[in-house]
N, C-alpha and C positions, 0 to 999 in steps of 0.2 A: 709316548716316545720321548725320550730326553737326549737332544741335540745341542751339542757342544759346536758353539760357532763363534768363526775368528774373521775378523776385519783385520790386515795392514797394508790395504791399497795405496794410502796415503798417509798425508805427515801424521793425524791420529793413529791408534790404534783402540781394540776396543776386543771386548771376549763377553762372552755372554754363553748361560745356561736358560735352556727353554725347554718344557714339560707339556706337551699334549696341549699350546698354544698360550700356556704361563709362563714369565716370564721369571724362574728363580732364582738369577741376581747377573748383573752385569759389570761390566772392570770397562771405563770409556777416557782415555789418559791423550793428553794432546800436550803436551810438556816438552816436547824438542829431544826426550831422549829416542836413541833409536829402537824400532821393533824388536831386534838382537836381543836386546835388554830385559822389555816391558813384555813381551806376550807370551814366553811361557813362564814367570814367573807369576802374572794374570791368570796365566788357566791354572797353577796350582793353587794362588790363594781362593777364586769363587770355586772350585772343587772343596780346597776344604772347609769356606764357610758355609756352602752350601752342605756339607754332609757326605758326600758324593766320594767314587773313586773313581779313576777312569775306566774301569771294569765298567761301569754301569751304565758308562755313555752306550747309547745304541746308532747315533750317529753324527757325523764331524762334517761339520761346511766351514765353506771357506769361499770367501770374494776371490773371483779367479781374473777377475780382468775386467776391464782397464785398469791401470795406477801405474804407480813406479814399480819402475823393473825390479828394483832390489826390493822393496818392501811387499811384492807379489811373490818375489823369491824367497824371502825370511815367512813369508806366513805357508806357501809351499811347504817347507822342509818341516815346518811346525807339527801340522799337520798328517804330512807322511810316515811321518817318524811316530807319531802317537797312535796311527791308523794301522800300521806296519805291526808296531810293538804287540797290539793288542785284538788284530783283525777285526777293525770297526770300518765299516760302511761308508765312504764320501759321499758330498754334496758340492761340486763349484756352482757358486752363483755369480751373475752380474756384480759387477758394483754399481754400475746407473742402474740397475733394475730396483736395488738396496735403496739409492740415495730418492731413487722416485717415490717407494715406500714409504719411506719415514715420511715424505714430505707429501703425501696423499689424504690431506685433509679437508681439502676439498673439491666441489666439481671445477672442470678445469683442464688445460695443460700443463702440465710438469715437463719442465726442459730441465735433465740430469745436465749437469755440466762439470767435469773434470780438466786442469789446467795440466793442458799438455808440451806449454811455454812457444815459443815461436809464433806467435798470434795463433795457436791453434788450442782448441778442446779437444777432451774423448765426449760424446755427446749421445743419446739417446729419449726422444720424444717420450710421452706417456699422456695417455687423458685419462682422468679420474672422473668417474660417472657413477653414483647412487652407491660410493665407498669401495667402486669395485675400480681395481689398474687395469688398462691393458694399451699394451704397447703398440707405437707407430713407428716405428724405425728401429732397424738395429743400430748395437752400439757400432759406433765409427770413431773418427779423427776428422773435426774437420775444422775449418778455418772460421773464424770468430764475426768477418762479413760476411761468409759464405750461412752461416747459422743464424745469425739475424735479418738476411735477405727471406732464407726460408721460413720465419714463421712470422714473417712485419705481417701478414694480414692475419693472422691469428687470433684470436682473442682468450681471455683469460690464460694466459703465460704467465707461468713463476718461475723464476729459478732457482736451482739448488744443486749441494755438491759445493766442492771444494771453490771450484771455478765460479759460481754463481757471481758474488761481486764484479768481478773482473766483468762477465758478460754486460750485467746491472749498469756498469757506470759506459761501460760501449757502446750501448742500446739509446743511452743519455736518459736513461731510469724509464722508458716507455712501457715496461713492461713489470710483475710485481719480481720481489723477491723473496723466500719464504723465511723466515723467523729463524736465528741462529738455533737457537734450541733443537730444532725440526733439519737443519739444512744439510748435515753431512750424513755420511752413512754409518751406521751404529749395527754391530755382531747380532742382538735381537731380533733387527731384520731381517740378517743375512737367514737365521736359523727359521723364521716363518716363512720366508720362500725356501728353502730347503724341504722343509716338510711336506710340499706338493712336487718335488721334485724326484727321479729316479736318480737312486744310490750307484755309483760305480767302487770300485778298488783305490786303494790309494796307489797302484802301479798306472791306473788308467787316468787320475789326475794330474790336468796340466793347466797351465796359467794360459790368460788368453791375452795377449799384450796388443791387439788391433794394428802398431805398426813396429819397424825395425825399432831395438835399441839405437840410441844416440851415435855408440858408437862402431854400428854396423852401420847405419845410415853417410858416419863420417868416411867410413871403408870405401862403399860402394861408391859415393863422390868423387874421394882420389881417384880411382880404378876409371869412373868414368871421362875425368879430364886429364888422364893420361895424353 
């Protein structure tokens, strides 16, 4: 099966083409321009170094959540619109499910951690046991004491994801941090947890944002110190 999958959860972005669990070429750009710009001119150049049309894809993932509002919105519409055009098959995935992934090289916890600014993370646990993921908590939002209380008696913790440092130097480095290389989440990912996943419609895909945008949150404040 050849899965076409897009990362723009956060300030990266990244597109990657994957083949029956081969990885045939990936685009991973962290350059400050915006998704708007980079991802689908990404997916047209690894389509056509890869050989590829989008006829051929048989199925399209995409990081649905947590990240930024707008860059979960731009890789949405990315996505809809290619899956719409051509009646191909979705996939949303985690992004900590992603960032746990890449960074599953050894036994261990993996603490996903994405910076959700206000002293808070998007966060989701993982232990990694004989190469195999599986998850202890779903993703959430949570406060950056409130996550280090939770796993102080822990052992072997890494972190990774956007957020990792920020945690890292909170913690007072008590804990590991995994290898830039390894630490954020990469399209390749996204497209081998898709593979084990059920397919929906691109009408039935939607982003999964964990808490209010910024400025619904600012809404509901006015309203409530009326």
């Amino acid at each position: 099966m050849k899965i076409l999958a897009i990362d723009s959860s956060a300030k990266a972005a990244s597109v990657a083409i994957v083949e029956d669990g081969k990885i045939l070429g990936e685009v991973f750009l962290n350059c400050g321009l915006t998704h708007s710009v980079t991802v689908m001119p990404s997916v047209e150049w690894l389509l056509d170094m890869t050989g590829l049309k989008i006829s051929d894809i048989e199925r399209i993932a995409i990081t649905e959540g947590p990240g930024s509002f707008t860059g979960l919105r731009i890789g949405m519409a990315a996505v809809k619109g290619l899956a719409w055009a051509c009646d191909i098959p979705c996939v949303g995935v985690s992004t900590l499910e992603t960032i746990a992934l890449g960074a599953a090289v050894s036994d261990g916890i993996v603490c996903a951690v994405m910076d959700a600014r206000a002293n808070q993370v998007y966060n989701a646990l993982f232990e990694v046991k004989d190469g195999k993921l599986s998850r202890l908590t779903e993703d959430r939002a949570i406060t950056i004491p409130e996550l280090l209380e939770e796993i102080s008696e822990m052992e072997k913790v890494s972190f990774a994801g956007d957020g990792a440092e920020l945690c890292y130097e909170k913690a007072e480095r008590k804990f590991n941090i995994v290898p830039e290389n390894v630490r954020c989440q990469r399209a390749s990912a996204v497209a081998f947890i898709a593979s084990g996943k059920e397919a929906v419609s691109a009408q039935e895909l939607s982003p999964e944002y964990i808490r209010l945008p910024q400025a619904e949150r600012e809404r509901l404040e006015r309203i409530k110190n009326k």
